[in-house]
C-alpha positions in Angstrom: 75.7 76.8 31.6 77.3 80.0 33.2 78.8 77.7 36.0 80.7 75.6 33.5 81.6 78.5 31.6 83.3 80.0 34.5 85.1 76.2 35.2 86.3 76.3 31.4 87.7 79.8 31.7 89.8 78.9 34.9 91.0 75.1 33.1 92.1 77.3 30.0 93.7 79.5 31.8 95.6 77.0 34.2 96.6 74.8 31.6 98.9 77.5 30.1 101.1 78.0 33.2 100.1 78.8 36.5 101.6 80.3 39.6 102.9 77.8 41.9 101.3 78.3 45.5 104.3 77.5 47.8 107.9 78.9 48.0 109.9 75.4 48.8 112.1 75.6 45.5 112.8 79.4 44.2 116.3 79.3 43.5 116.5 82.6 44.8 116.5 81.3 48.3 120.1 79.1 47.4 122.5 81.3 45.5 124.8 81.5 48.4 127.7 84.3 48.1 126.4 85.1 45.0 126.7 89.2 44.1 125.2 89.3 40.6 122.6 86.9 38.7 119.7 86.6 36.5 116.5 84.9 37.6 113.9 83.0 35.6 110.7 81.3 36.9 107.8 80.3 35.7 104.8 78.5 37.6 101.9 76.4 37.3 99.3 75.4 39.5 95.6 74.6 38.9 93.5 73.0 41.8 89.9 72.6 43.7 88.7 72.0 47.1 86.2 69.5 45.6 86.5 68.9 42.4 88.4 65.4 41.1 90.7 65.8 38.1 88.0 63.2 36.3 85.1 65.3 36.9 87.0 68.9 35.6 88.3 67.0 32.6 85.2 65.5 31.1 83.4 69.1 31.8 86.2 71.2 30.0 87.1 68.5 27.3 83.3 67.2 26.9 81.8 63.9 27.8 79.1 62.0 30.0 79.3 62.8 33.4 78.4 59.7 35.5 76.1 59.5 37.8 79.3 58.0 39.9 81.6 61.0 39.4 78.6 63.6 40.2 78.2 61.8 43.8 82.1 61.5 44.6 82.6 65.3 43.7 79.0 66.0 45.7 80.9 63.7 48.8 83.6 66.1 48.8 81.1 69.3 49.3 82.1 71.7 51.9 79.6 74.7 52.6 81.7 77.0 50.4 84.0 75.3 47.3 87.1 77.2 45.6 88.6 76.2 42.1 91.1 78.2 40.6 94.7 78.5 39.3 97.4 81.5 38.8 100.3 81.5 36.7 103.5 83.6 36.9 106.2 84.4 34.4 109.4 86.4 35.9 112.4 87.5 34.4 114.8 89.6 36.3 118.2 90.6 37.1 120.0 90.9 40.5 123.2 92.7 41.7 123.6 93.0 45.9 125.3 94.9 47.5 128.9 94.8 47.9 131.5 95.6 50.3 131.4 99.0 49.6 128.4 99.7 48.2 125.5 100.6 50.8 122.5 99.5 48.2 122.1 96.8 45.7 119.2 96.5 42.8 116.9 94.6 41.1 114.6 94.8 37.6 112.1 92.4 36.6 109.4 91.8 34.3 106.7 89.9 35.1 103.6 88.5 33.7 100.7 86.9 35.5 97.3 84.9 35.4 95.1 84.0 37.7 91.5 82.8 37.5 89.2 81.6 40.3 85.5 81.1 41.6 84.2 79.9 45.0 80.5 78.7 45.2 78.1 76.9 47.7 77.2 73.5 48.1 73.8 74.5 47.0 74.7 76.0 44.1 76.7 72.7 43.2 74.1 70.7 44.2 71.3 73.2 41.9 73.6 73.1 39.0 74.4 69.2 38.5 71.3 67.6 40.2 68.1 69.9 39.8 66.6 72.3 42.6 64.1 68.9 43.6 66.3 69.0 46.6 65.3 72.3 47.9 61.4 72.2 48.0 60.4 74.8 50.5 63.8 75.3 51.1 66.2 78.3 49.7 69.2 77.9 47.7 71.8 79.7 49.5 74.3 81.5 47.2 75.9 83.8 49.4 79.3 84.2 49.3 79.2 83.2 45.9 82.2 84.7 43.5 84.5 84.8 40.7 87.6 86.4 39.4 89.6 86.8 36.5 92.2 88.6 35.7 95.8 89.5 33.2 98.5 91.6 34.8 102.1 92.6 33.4 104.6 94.6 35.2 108.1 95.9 35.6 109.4 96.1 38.9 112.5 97.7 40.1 113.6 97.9 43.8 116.8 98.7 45.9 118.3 96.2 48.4 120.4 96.7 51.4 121.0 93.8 54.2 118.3 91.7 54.6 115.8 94.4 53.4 114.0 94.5 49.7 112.0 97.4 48.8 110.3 97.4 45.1 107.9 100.0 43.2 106.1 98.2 40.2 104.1 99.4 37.4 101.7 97.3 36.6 99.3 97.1 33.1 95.8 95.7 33.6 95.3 93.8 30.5 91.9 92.5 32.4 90.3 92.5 35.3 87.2 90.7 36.6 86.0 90.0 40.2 82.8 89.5 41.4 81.1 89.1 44.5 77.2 87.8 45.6 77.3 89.2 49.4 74.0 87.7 50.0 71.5 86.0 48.0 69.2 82.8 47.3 66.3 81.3 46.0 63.7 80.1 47.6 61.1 77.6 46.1 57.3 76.8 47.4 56.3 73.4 48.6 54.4 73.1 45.5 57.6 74.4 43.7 54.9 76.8 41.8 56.8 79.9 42.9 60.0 81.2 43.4 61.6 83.8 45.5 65.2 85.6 44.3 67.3 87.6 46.1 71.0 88.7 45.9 73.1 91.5 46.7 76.6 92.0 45.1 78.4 93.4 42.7 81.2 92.9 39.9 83.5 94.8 38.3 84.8 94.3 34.9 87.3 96.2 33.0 86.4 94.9 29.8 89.4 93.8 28.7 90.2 91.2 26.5 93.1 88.8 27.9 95.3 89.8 25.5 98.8 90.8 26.8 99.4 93.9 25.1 96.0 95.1 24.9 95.6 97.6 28.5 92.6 98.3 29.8 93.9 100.1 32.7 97.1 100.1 35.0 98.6 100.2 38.9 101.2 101.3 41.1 102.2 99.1 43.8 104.8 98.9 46.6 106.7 95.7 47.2 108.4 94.7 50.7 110.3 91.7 51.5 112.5 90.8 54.9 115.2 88.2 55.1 116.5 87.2 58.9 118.4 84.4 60.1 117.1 82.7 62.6 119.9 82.1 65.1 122.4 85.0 64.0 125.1 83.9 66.6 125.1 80.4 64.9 128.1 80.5 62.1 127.4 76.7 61.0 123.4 78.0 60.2 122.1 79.4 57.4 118.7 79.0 58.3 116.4 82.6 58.0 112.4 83.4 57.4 111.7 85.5 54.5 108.8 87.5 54.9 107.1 89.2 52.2 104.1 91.8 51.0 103.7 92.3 47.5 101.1 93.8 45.4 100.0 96.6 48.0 99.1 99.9 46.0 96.1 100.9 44.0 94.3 100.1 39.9 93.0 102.8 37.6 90.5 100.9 35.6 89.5 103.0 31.9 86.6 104.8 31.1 85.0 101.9 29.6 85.1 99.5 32.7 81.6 98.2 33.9 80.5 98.4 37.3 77.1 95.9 37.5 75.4 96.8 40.5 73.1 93.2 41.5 70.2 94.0 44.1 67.2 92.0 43.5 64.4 90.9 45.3 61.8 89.4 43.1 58.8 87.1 43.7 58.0 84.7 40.8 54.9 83.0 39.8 55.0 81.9 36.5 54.6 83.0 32.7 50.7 83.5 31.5 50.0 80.5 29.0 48.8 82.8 26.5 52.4 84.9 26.5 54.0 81.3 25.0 52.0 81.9 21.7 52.8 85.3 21.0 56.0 85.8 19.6 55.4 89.2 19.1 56.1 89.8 23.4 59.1 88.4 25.5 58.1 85.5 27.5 59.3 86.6 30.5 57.4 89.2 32.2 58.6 93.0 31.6 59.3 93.3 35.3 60.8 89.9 35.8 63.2 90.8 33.0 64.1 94.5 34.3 64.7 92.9 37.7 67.0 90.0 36.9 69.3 92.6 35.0 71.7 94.5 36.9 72.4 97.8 37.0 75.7 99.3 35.0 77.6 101.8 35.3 80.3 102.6 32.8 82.9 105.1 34.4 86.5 105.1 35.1 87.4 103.0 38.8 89.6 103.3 41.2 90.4 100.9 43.4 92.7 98.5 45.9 95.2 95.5 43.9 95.0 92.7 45.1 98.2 91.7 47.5 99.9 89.4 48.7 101.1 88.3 51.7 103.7 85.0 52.4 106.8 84.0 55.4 108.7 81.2 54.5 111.6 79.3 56.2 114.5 78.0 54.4 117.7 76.7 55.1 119.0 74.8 57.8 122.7 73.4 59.5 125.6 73.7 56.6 126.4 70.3 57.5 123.3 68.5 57.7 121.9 66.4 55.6 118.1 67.2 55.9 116.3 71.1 56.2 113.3 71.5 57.1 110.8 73.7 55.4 107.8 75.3 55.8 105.5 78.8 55.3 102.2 80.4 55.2 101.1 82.4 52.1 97.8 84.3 51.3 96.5 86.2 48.5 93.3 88.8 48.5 90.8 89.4 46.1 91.3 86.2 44.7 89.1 82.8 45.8 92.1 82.1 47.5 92.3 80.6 51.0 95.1 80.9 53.6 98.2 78.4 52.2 100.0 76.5 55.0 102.6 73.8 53.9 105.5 71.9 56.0 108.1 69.5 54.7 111.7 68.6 54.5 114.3 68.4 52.0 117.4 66.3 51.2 121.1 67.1 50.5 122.0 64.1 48.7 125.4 65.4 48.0 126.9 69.0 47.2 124.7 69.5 44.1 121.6 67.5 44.2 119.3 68.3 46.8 115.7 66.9 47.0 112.4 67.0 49.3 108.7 66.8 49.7 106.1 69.1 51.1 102.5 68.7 52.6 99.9 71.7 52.0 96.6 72.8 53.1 94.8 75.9 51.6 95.1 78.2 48.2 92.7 76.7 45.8 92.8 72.8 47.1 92.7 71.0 50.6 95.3 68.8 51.7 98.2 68.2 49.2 101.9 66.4 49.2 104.4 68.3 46.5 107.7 67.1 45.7 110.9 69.1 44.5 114.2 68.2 43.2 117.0 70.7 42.8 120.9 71.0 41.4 123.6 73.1 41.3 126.4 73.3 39.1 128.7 75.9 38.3 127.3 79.1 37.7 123.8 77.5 37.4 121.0 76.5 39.6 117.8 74.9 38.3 114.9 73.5 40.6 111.6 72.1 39.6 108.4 70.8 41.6 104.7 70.2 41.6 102.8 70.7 44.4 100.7 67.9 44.1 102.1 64.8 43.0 99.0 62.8 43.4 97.1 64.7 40.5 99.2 63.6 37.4 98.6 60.0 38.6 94.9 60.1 39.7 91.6 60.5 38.6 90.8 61.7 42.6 93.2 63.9 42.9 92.6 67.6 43.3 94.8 69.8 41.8 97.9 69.4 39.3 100.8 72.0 38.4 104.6 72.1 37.9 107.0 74.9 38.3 110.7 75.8 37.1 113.1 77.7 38.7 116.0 78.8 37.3 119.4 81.4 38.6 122.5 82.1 36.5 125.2 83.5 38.7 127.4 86.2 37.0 129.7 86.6 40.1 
Protein backbone atom coordinates (compact mmCIF):
# COMPACT_ATOMS: atom_id res chain seq x y z
CA UNK A 1 0.00 0.00 0.00
CA UNK A 2 2.87 2.45 0.89
CA UNK A 3 4.56 1.59 -2.48
CA UNK A 4 1.56 2.76 -4.47
CA UNK A 5 1.09 5.63 -2.30
CA UNK A 6 4.47 6.84 -3.05
CA UNK A 7 3.67 6.14 -7.19
CA UNK A 8 0.27 8.28 -6.70
CA UNK A 9 2.14 11.11 -4.99
CA UNK A 10 4.82 11.38 -7.85
CA UNK A 11 1.61 10.85 -10.85
CA UNK A 12 -0.15 13.82 -8.96
CA UNK A 13 2.52 15.71 -8.84
CA UNK A 14 3.75 15.24 -12.55
CA UNK A 15 0.55 15.64 -13.92
CA UNK A 16 0.46 19.42 -12.86
CA UNK A 17 3.65 20.48 -14.79
CA UNK A 18 6.90 19.10 -14.61
CA UNK A 19 10.48 20.15 -15.28
CA UNK A 20 11.52 19.16 -18.66
CA UNK A 21 14.94 17.06 -18.44
CA UNK A 22 16.84 18.41 -21.45
CA UNK A 23 17.83 21.88 -22.66
CA UNK A 24 17.29 21.46 -26.65
CA UNK A 25 14.49 24.33 -26.86
CA UNK A 26 14.96 27.22 -24.04
CA UNK A 27 14.54 30.16 -25.99
CA UNK A 28 17.05 31.69 -24.01
CA UNK A 29 19.74 30.01 -26.07
CA UNK A 30 18.23 31.91 -29.57
CA UNK A 31 17.57 35.57 -28.83
CA UNK A 32 20.44 36.67 -30.90
CA UNK A 33 21.51 40.57 -30.49
CA UNK A 34 18.99 40.81 -28.13
CA UNK A 35 19.92 43.45 -24.97
CA UNK A 36 16.66 43.40 -22.95
CA UNK A 37 13.79 40.60 -22.65
CA UNK A 38 11.45 38.86 -20.46
CA UNK A 39 11.57 35.09 -20.14
CA UNK A 40 8.77 32.60 -19.39
CA UNK A 41 9.03 28.78 -19.13
CA UNK A 42 7.32 26.25 -17.84
CA UNK A 43 8.09 22.37 -17.96
CA UNK A 44 6.77 19.04 -17.71
CA UNK A 45 8.11 15.77 -17.48
CA UNK A 46 7.02 12.61 -15.72
CA UNK A 47 8.81 9.25 -16.55
CA UNK A 48 10.12 5.53 -15.28
CA UNK A 49 12.90 3.27 -16.04
CA UNK A 50 10.34 0.43 -15.97
CA UNK A 51 7.15 1.24 -15.63
CA UNK A 52 4.62 1.40 -18.99
CA UNK A 53 2.22 4.36 -19.11
CA UNK A 54 -0.61 1.35 -18.87
CA UNK A 55 0.55 -0.02 -15.73
CA UNK A 56 1.03 3.69 -13.86
CA UNK A 57 -2.36 4.72 -15.13
CA UNK A 58 -4.53 1.87 -13.91
CA UNK A 59 -2.58 2.09 -10.40
CA UNK A 60 -3.08 5.94 -9.91
CA UNK A 61 -6.62 6.12 -11.68
CA UNK A 62 -7.76 2.48 -10.33
CA UNK A 63 -8.44 -0.68 -12.10
CA UNK A 64 -7.47 -4.50 -12.53
CA UNK A 65 -4.00 -4.96 -13.08
CA UNK A 66 -3.52 -7.91 -15.54
CA UNK A 67 -1.64 -10.56 -14.95
CA UNK A 68 -0.15 -9.38 -18.69
CA UNK A 69 0.77 -5.86 -17.70
CA UNK A 70 2.44 -7.14 -14.13
CA UNK A 71 4.83 -9.48 -16.36
CA UNK A 72 5.75 -6.78 -19.17
CA UNK A 73 6.58 -4.10 -16.38
CA UNK A 74 8.44 -7.28 -14.32
CA UNK A 75 10.35 -7.82 -18.06
CA UNK A 76 11.56 -4.42 -17.96
CA UNK A 77 13.19 -4.90 -14.22
CA UNK A 78 16.61 -3.61 -13.80
CA UNK A 79 18.42 -4.33 -10.26
CA UNK A 80 17.53 -0.79 -9.18
CA UNK A 81 14.15 1.16 -10.87
CA UNK A 82 13.65 5.08 -10.75
CA UNK A 83 10.14 6.84 -11.36
CA UNK A 84 9.72 10.30 -10.88
CA UNK A 85 8.98 13.77 -12.39
CA UNK A 86 9.95 17.59 -11.64
CA UNK A 87 8.24 20.58 -12.78
CA UNK A 88 9.52 24.19 -13.11
CA UNK A 89 7.79 27.47 -13.45
CA UNK A 90 10.16 30.68 -14.26
CA UNK A 91 9.49 34.13 -14.78
CA UNK A 92 12.24 36.48 -15.24
CA UNK A 93 13.63 39.51 -16.74
CA UNK A 94 16.95 40.12 -18.67
CA UNK A 95 18.98 43.20 -19.51
CA UNK A 96 22.94 42.40 -20.89
CA UNK A 97 25.33 44.32 -20.97
CA UNK A 98 25.84 47.01 -23.35
CA UNK A 99 28.49 48.75 -24.94
CA UNK A 100 29.33 50.65 -22.15
CA UNK A 101 28.15 49.07 -19.41
CA UNK A 102 30.67 46.43 -17.88
CA UNK A 103 27.70 44.25 -16.09
CA UNK A 104 24.25 43.24 -17.10
CA UNK A 105 21.29 41.63 -14.72
CA UNK A 106 18.82 39.30 -14.26
CA UNK A 107 15.56 38.66 -11.66
CA UNK A 108 13.55 35.70 -11.64
CA UNK A 109 11.01 33.92 -9.73
CA UNK A 110 10.74 30.52 -9.84
CA UNK A 111 8.67 27.73 -8.58
CA UNK A 112 9.44 24.04 -8.56
CA UNK A 113 8.29 20.37 -7.99
CA UNK A 114 9.88 17.36 -8.10
CA UNK A 115 8.93 14.00 -6.79
CA UNK A 116 10.79 10.66 -7.19
CA UNK A 117 11.53 7.04 -5.70
CA UNK A 118 14.05 4.36 -6.86
CA UNK A 119 13.41 0.75 -5.56
CA UNK A 120 14.77 -2.91 -6.28
CA UNK A 121 13.69 -5.50 -8.35
CA UNK A 122 12.88 -7.41 -5.27
CA UNK A 123 10.89 -4.99 -3.78
CA UNK A 124 8.83 -4.86 -7.21
CA UNK A 125 8.76 -8.21 -7.45
CA UNK A 126 7.49 -8.46 -3.22
CA UNK A 127 5.00 -5.84 -3.74
CA UNK A 128 2.98 -7.04 -7.03
CA UNK A 129 3.65 -10.94 -6.83
CA UNK A 130 4.01 -12.13 -3.15
CA UNK A 131 7.44 -13.00 -1.29
CA UNK A 132 6.76 -16.99 -2.60
CA UNK A 133 9.65 -16.10 -4.72
CA UNK A 134 12.17 -15.52 -2.13
CA UNK A 135 11.93 -18.75 0.09
CA UNK A 136 15.26 -18.96 1.84
CA UNK A 137 16.26 -16.18 0.07
CA UNK A 138 16.38 -12.28 1.25
CA UNK A 139 14.63 -9.50 -0.24
CA UNK A 140 17.21 -7.06 -1.00
CA UNK A 141 16.06 -3.35 -0.46
CA UNK A 142 19.08 -1.54 -0.32
CA UNK A 143 19.40 1.39 -2.11
CA UNK A 144 15.84 1.77 -1.68
CA UNK A 145 14.57 5.73 -1.65
CA UNK A 146 12.19 8.51 -2.07
CA UNK A 147 11.94 12.12 -2.40
CA UNK A 148 9.60 14.89 -2.36
CA UNK A 149 9.79 18.12 -2.35
CA UNK A 150 8.16 22.15 -3.09
CA UNK A 151 10.66 24.97 -3.58
CA UNK A 152 10.04 28.80 -4.52
CA UNK A 153 12.72 31.19 -5.13
CA UNK A 154 13.80 34.60 -6.33
CA UNK A 155 17.04 34.82 -7.98
CA UNK A 156 18.90 37.69 -8.99
CA UNK A 157 22.46 37.59 -10.68
CA UNK A 158 24.92 39.88 -12.58
CA UNK A 159 26.22 39.03 -16.12
CA UNK A 160 29.21 40.14 -17.92
CA UNK A 161 30.64 38.25 -21.25
CA UNK A 162 29.96 34.93 -21.32
CA UNK A 163 29.83 34.67 -17.48
CA UNK A 164 26.39 34.41 -15.20
CA UNK A 165 26.66 34.49 -11.58
CA UNK A 166 23.19 34.33 -9.41
CA UNK A 167 22.40 34.28 -5.50
CA UNK A 168 18.83 32.79 -4.83
CA UNK A 169 16.72 32.69 -1.89
CA UNK A 170 14.90 29.93 -1.78
CA UNK A 171 11.53 28.95 0.52
CA UNK A 172 11.14 25.22 1.45
CA UNK A 173 7.51 24.84 1.26
CA UNK A 174 8.38 20.85 1.72
CA UNK A 175 10.94 18.73 1.80
CA UNK A 176 11.22 14.92 1.91
CA UNK A 177 14.05 12.49 0.99
CA UNK A 178 14.72 9.26 2.22
CA UNK A 179 17.25 6.79 1.99
CA UNK A 180 17.47 2.69 2.97
CA UNK A 181 21.44 2.31 2.79
CA UNK A 182 21.17 -1.30 3.46
CA UNK A 183 18.42 -3.51 4.28
CA UNK A 184 16.29 -6.83 3.59
CA UNK A 185 14.32 -9.57 4.51
CA UNK A 186 15.07 -12.70 4.76
CA UNK A 187 12.48 -15.64 4.92
CA UNK A 188 13.10 -19.47 6.09
CA UNK A 189 12.68 -22.45 3.87
CA UNK A 190 9.66 -23.15 5.64
CA UNK A 191 8.74 -19.42 5.28
CA UNK A 192 7.87 -19.77 9.29
CA UNK A 193 10.32 -16.87 10.12
CA UNK A 194 11.52 -13.82 9.06
CA UNK A 195 14.60 -11.79 9.36
CA UNK A 196 14.59 -7.66 8.92
CA UNK A 197 17.16 -5.46 8.60
CA UNK A 198 17.65 -1.83 7.30
CA UNK A 199 19.72 0.95 7.83
CA UNK A 200 18.66 4.49 6.63
CA UNK A 201 17.28 7.48 7.34
CA UNK A 202 14.71 10.22 6.16
CA UNK A 203 14.17 13.57 6.67
CA UNK A 204 11.03 15.31 6.52
CA UNK A 205 10.27 18.87 7.05
CA UNK A 206 6.72 18.47 7.67
CA UNK A 207 5.50 20.66 5.31
CA UNK A 208 2.49 20.61 3.57
CA UNK A 209 2.88 21.22 -0.32
CA UNK A 210 1.26 24.25 -0.22
CA UNK A 211 3.10 27.14 -1.89
CA UNK A 212 2.94 29.75 0.58
CA UNK A 213 3.06 27.76 3.55
CA UNK A 214 7.33 27.64 4.56
CA UNK A 215 8.61 25.19 6.48
CA UNK A 216 12.09 26.32 6.11
CA UNK A 217 14.36 28.14 3.52
CA UNK A 218 17.98 28.23 1.54
CA UNK A 219 20.61 30.30 0.13
CA UNK A 220 22.25 29.12 -2.97
CA UNK A 221 24.82 30.18 -5.49
CA UNK A 222 24.13 29.86 -9.20
CA UNK A 223 27.00 29.69 -12.00
CA UNK A 224 26.57 29.42 -15.59
CA UNK A 225 29.39 29.71 -18.65
CA UNK A 226 28.68 30.49 -22.20
CA UNK A 227 31.76 29.81 -24.92
CA UNK A 228 31.79 29.53 -28.46
CA UNK A 229 33.24 26.81 -29.74
CA UNK A 230 35.47 28.06 -32.61
CA UNK A 231 35.90 31.91 -31.61
CA UNK A 232 37.89 32.65 -34.84
CA UNK A 233 34.85 31.41 -36.92
CA UNK A 234 32.57 34.66 -37.76
CA UNK A 235 29.97 32.45 -39.89
CA UNK A 236 29.51 30.15 -36.25
CA UNK A 237 27.45 30.73 -33.58
CA UNK A 238 27.89 27.54 -32.08
CA UNK A 239 29.04 27.64 -28.00
CA UNK A 240 28.57 25.04 -24.87
CA UNK A 241 26.77 26.38 -21.97
CA UNK A 242 27.80 24.99 -18.89
CA UNK A 243 25.97 25.38 -15.77
CA UNK A 244 25.75 24.68 -11.71
CA UNK A 245 22.77 25.66 -10.05
CA UNK A 246 21.37 24.92 -6.73
CA UNK A 247 24.80 24.83 -4.76
CA UNK A 248 24.34 26.31 -1.19
CA UNK A 249 22.70 25.05 1.99
CA UNK A 250 18.61 24.42 3.71
CA UNK A 251 17.61 25.49 7.17
CA UNK A 252 14.77 23.13 7.85
CA UNK A 253 12.31 24.58 11.13
CA UNK A 254 12.07 23.40 14.44
CA UNK A 255 9.42 21.01 13.68
CA UNK A 256 11.22 18.92 10.89
CA UNK A 257 11.54 15.13 11.67
CA UNK A 258 14.59 13.28 11.42
CA UNK A 259 13.56 9.24 11.55
CA UNK A 260 16.48 7.42 12.34
CA UNK A 261 15.75 3.46 10.66
CA UNK A 262 18.19 0.74 12.27
CA UNK A 263 16.65 -2.50 12.69
CA UNK A 264 17.66 -5.89 13.00
CA UNK A 265 14.85 -8.07 14.13
CA UNK A 266 14.22 -11.87 14.05
CA UNK A 267 10.51 -12.84 13.57
CA UNK A 268 8.71 -15.90 14.44
CA UNK A 269 5.28 -15.39 14.64
CA UNK A 270 2.25 -13.96 16.84
CA UNK A 271 1.15 -16.55 19.92
CA UNK A 272 -2.41 -17.92 18.81
CA UNK A 273 -3.84 -16.89 22.00
CA UNK A 274 -2.70 -12.91 21.41
CA UNK A 275 -5.47 -13.07 18.27
CA UNK A 276 -8.28 -13.35 20.90
CA UNK A 277 -7.46 -10.71 23.15
CA UNK A 278 -8.34 -7.50 22.12
CA UNK A 279 -7.34 -6.05 25.07
CA UNK A 280 -3.22 -6.50 23.80
CA UNK A 281 -1.67 -5.48 20.39
CA UNK A 282 -1.19 -8.35 18.21
CA UNK A 283 2.09 -7.76 17.41
CA UNK A 284 4.57 -8.43 19.91
CA UNK A 285 5.75 -5.34 22.16
CA UNK A 286 9.27 -5.73 20.85
CA UNK A 287 8.38 -6.41 17.33
CA UNK A 288 6.39 -3.17 17.37
CA UNK A 289 9.20 -0.91 19.22
CA UNK A 290 11.59 -2.32 16.67
CA UNK A 291 9.79 -1.70 13.40
CA UNK A 292 9.41 2.03 14.51
CA UNK A 293 12.01 4.35 13.90
CA UNK A 294 13.59 6.62 15.89
CA UNK A 295 12.57 10.64 15.71
CA UNK A 296 14.03 13.40 16.31
CA UNK A 297 12.30 16.66 16.06
CA UNK A 298 15.00 19.59 15.90
CA UNK A 299 15.85 22.24 13.49
CA UNK A 300 18.32 20.78 10.29
CA UNK A 301 20.78 22.00 8.43
CA UNK A 302 21.81 20.68 5.54
CA UNK A 303 23.22 20.53 1.65
CA UNK A 304 20.29 21.61 -1.44
CA UNK A 305 20.22 19.62 -3.85
CA UNK A 306 22.19 20.95 -7.19
CA UNK A 307 22.36 20.74 -10.31
CA UNK A 308 24.69 20.20 -12.73
CA UNK A 309 24.15 20.40 -17.00
CA UNK A 310 26.61 21.45 -20.41
CA UNK A 311 24.76 21.80 -23.40
CA UNK A 312 25.66 22.61 -27.03
CA UNK A 313 23.66 24.78 -29.15
CA UNK A 314 23.97 26.51 -32.26
CA UNK A 315 25.75 25.73 -35.31
CA UNK A 316 26.88 27.47 -39.05
CA UNK A 317 24.58 30.75 -39.66
CA UNK A 318 24.02 29.42 -42.91
CA UNK A 319 23.27 25.93 -42.50
CA UNK A 320 20.35 24.38 -42.62
CA UNK A 321 20.75 21.63 -39.78
CA UNK A 322 22.55 22.15 -35.96
CA UNK A 323 23.29 19.63 -34.13
CA UNK A 324 22.53 19.34 -30.46
CA UNK A 325 23.36 17.64 -27.66
CA UNK A 326 24.21 17.72 -23.50
CA UNK A 327 24.59 16.01 -20.34
CA UNK A 328 22.58 17.09 -17.26
CA UNK A 329 22.51 15.63 -13.57
CA UNK A 330 20.68 16.41 -10.55
CA UNK A 331 21.55 15.22 -6.73
CA UNK A 332 19.40 14.23 -4.04
CA UNK A 333 16.82 13.37 -6.32
CA UNK A 334 16.31 9.59 -7.87
CA UNK A 335 17.75 11.06 -10.71
CA UNK A 336 20.30 9.40 -12.99
CA UNK A 337 22.91 11.00 -15.21
CA UNK A 338 20.77 12.66 -18.48
CA UNK A 339 22.61 12.22 -21.86
CA UNK A 340 20.68 13.29 -25.05
CA UNK A 341 21.98 13.90 -28.85
CA UNK A 342 19.91 15.23 -31.79
CA UNK A 343 19.62 17.63 -34.50
CA UNK A 344 17.43 20.44 -35.48
CA UNK A 345 16.10 22.05 -38.65
CA UNK A 346 15.98 25.64 -40.02
CA UNK A 347 13.18 25.28 -42.27
CA UNK A 348 13.29 28.99 -43.09
CA UNK A 349 14.16 32.28 -41.06
CA UNK A 350 11.40 31.69 -38.49
CA UNK A 351 10.46 28.11 -38.09
CA UNK A 352 13.00 25.87 -36.95
CA UNK A 353 12.40 22.24 -35.91
CA UNK A 354 14.28 18.94 -34.58
CA UNK A 355 14.35 15.81 -32.61
CA UNK A 356 16.38 14.47 -29.77
CA UNK A 357 17.36 10.92 -28.39
CA UNK A 358 17.84 10.56 -24.46
CA UNK A 359 19.13 8.17 -21.99
CA UNK A 360 19.01 8.81 -18.14
CA UNK A 361 16.88 11.18 -15.60
CA UNK A 362 13.92 9.26 -14.48
CA UNK A 363 13.46 6.92 -17.91
CA UNK A 364 15.83 4.84 -20.20
CA UNK A 365 16.10 5.47 -23.69
CA UNK A 366 13.80 8.26 -25.18
CA UNK A 367 13.29 10.25 -28.67
CA UNK A 368 11.78 14.07 -28.02
CA UNK A 369 10.75 16.35 -30.58
CA UNK A 370 10.79 20.29 -30.63
CA UNK A 371 9.41 22.88 -32.88
CA UNK A 372 10.30 26.52 -32.60
CA UNK A 373 9.37 30.22 -34.22
CA UNK A 374 10.37 33.50 -34.23
CA UNK A 375 8.62 36.50 -35.13
CA UNK A 376 9.18 39.90 -34.27
CA UNK A 377 9.89 40.66 -30.88
CA UNK A 378 8.74 37.08 -29.94
CA UNK A 379 10.14 33.67 -29.65
CA UNK A 380 8.04 30.69 -28.60
CA UNK A 381 9.40 26.97 -28.58
CA UNK A 382 7.60 23.89 -27.40
CA UNK A 383 8.68 20.04 -27.04
CA UNK A 384 8.16 16.77 -25.28
CA UNK A 385 10.83 14.63 -24.56
CA UNK A 386 9.19 11.64 -25.32
CA UNK A 387 7.04 11.45 -28.12
CA UNK A 388 6.33 7.84 -27.90
CA UNK A 389 4.32 8.18 -24.52
CA UNK A 390 1.24 10.25 -25.62
CA UNK A 391 0.74 7.54 -28.25
CA UNK A 392 1.54 4.27 -26.29
CA UNK A 393 0.51 2.16 -23.68
CA UNK A 394 4.59 0.88 -23.58
CA UNK A 395 5.95 3.91 -23.50
CA UNK A 396 7.86 5.24 -20.54
CA UNK A 397 7.59 8.62 -19.72
CA UNK A 398 5.30 11.66 -21.07
CA UNK A 399 5.80 15.53 -20.55
CA UNK A 400 5.67 18.76 -22.65
CA UNK A 401 7.30 22.07 -22.12
CA UNK A 402 6.91 25.77 -23.30
CA UNK A 403 9.30 28.26 -23.84
CA UNK A 404 8.70 31.57 -24.34
CA UNK A 405 11.17 35.24 -24.77
CA UNK A 406 9.73 38.71 -25.41
CA UNK A 407 12.53 40.96 -26.69
CA UNK A 408 12.25 44.64 -25.49
CA UNK A 409 15.40 45.74 -27.46
Amino acid sequence: MMFKKIYGIIFFISSSSIFGQVLNNNTLFYKEKAHEYFHFQTENYFGSTQLPMDFTNTLIKGGHITTEMKDNASNRLNKLNRIGGEYIGQFSYYRLPDLCGKFGYYISGITQRSAGAQYTDDLFTTVFYGNHSFINDTINLTQTGMHNRLYNSIQFGLIREQFKFGISYISIQNEMNGLIQNGGIYTSPNATQLNAYSDGQLISSNGSNKYFQQSGWGFAFNFEFTNKINVLDSNSNARIVAGLNGVGLQFLGANSSTYLIDTNYFFQGIEIQSISDFSQSVLPSNLADSLSPEQVNKARIGALPFELYIHKTGGKLHSKIHSLYGIRYRSQSNYSTLIYLGAEYHINNNWTAGSILSYGGYSKLQLGTHLRVQKEKFIIGINTNNLIGWFSKNGNGIGINLSACYILK
